[in-house]
Structure formats: C-alpha cells, structure tokens
N, C-alpha and C positions, 0 to 999 in steps of 0.2 A: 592487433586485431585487423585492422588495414591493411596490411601486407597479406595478410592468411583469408580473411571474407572478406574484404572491399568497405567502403567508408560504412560506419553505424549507422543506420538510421531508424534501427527500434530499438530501444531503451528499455528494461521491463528493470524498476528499483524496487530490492526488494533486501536492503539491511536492516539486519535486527540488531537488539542483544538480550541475551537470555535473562538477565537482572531486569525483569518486568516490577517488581511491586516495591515500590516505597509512597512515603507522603506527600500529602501535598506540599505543606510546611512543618515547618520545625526542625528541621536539617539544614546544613550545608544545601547549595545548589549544583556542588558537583555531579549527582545521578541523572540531575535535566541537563546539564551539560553533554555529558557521556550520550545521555538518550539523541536529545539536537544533534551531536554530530552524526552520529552514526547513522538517522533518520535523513537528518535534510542536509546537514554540510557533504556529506560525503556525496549524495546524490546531485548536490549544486555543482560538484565537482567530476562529474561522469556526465551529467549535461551540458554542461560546458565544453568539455574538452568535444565533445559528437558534434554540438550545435555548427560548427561551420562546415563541418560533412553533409549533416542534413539539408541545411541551404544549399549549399553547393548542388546537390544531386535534387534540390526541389521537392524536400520535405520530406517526414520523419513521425513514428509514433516514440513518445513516450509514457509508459504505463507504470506508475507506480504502486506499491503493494500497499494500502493503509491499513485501517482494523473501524470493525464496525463500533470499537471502546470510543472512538474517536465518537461517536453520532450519538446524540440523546445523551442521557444519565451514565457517568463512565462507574465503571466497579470500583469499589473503593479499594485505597492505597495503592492503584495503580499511575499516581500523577503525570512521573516522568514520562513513561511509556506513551499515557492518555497523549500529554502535551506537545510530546514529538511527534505521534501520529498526527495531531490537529492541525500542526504546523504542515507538516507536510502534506495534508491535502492544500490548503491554502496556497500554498506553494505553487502546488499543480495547479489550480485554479489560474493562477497569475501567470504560469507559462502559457496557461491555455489561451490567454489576452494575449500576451506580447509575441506570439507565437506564431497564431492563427494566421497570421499575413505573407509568413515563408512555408503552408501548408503542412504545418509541424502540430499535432494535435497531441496535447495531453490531459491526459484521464487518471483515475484510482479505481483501484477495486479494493474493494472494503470488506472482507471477509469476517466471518465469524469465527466460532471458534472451531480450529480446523486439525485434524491428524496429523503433526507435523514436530520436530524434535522440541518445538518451546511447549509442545500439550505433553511431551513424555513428564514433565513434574509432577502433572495435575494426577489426583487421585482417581480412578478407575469411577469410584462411587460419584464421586462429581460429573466426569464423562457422562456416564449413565442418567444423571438427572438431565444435564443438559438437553440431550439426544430425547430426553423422554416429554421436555420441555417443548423442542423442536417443529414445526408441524411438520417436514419430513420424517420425525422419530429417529432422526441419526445426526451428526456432528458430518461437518465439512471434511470431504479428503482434497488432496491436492488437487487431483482431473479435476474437482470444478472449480477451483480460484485457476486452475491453466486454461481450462473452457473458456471463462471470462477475459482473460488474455488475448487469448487465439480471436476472439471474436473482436476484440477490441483493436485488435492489428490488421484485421481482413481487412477485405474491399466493404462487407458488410455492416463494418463496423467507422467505415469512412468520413462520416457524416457528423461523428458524435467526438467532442469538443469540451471539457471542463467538468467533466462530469464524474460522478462517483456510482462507481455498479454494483450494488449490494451485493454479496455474494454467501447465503445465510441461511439457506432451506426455508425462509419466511419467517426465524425467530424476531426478527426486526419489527415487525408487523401484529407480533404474539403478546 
C-alpha cells in the first residue's frame, strides 16, 4: 500500500463475518472467539502496522465500522456478534486516549440495520417491518454509513475524537 499510495493514514475497519447469531451461553466459546478476532484482533493488527506512518506524517483518522446491537438492549441470540462489536467500540475509545497526542483521532460509526450482503438472510417481511418501524420509513443503504465516514475523515470532521456516530435514520431514538 506504501509503495502504490503513500504511508496510511486513514484507516476505515470494517470486518465482519456472516455467523451473526448464537447464545450468549451454553456453548463452547469458540463463536466469541471467531467473532473477537475478526472484530478487534485483526483491526489491532491493521492499526498497528499504519500507526508509525501516521506519526511519522503527523497524524491519521481511524474509523471503525460498529453496529448500533452494540448500544442499549442487544437482539437476542446475537452474543457473539453483540460482544465483538462492544469490544470494538471500547477499543476505539482507547485509541482515541492514547492517540490524540500524535493527532491521530479515532471514532465508530454505528449503523443500523443497513442494505448490505449480511441483510441478504434476513427475510423481506422483517425488512419491511423494520423500515416501517423506522422514522425515515426505510432501512440504511451504504451512502449513508459512507456519508458518516467521509465526514468523519474531512477537515469537518477534525475536531471530533472518541466518539460513536449513530448512523440509523432515528430508530435509536424510536
């Protein structure tokens, strides 16, 4: 990446994996494994390797993807999922502390439930509630968890440090 665009210095994490729903207990721990790595280990590991680029060139966004299961009452049987996303704002929280002093800002955007291949499972008829739920009356598409990006990487967005940006048409609030 170095050679081809020049040192990193915006970071947008944004690993899933599709096996969203198990319990909370009563299993093995391996799904909150899988979920943790793929959430926050691998992301510790893409910021790491950037973080002396960023210093170097005098700071850096990095924008993590969360989920707004993460915030309030999570759905039920989603644990693993929940627990990695929670972990990973936390995360970000604490980069956003140890960070701030080599002008390195990290943030979450927390999206709801959004048009994208992990909703291709969900049943049409569920969409439809949701969306009807909604106070926009429609489900999340990408443009706006990318809007919340874009904006969180401006110069506009410069100021803003630790923070998580709903991004949910107001179900949050519903």
């Amino acid at each position: 990446i170095r050679s081809k665009y020049g040192p990193p210095t915006t970071l947008v994490l944004n690993a899933g994996d599709r096996d969203l729903y198990g319990p909370a207990a009563g299993e093995d721990f391996q799904q909150f494994s899988r979920h943790l790595t793929v959430q926050l280990e691998s992301s510790h590991v893409l910021v790491s390797s950037a973080l002396p680029y960023m210093k170097d060139v005098g700071g850096g966004e990095i924008i993590a993807i969360g989920s707004t299961y993460a915030l309030g009452a999570p759905p039920p049987t989603m644990a693993p999922y929940v627990v990695a996303k929670t972990a990973l704002a936390g995360w970000i929280r604490c980069l956003a502390v140890d960070l701030g002093q080599f002008n390195i800002r990290a943030n979450l955007v927390a999206p709801g439930i959004t048009e994208t291949a992990l909703l291709s499972a969900v049943p049409d008829r569920k969409k439809k509630v949701a969306a009807a739920q909604n106070p926009l009356r429609r489900i999340g598409e990408p443009k706006d968890v990318a809007g919340a990006v874009a904006y969180l990487v401006s110069e506009d967005g410069a100021y803003v440090n630790g923070e998580t940006l709903t991004v949910n048409g107001g179900a949050s609030m519903a």
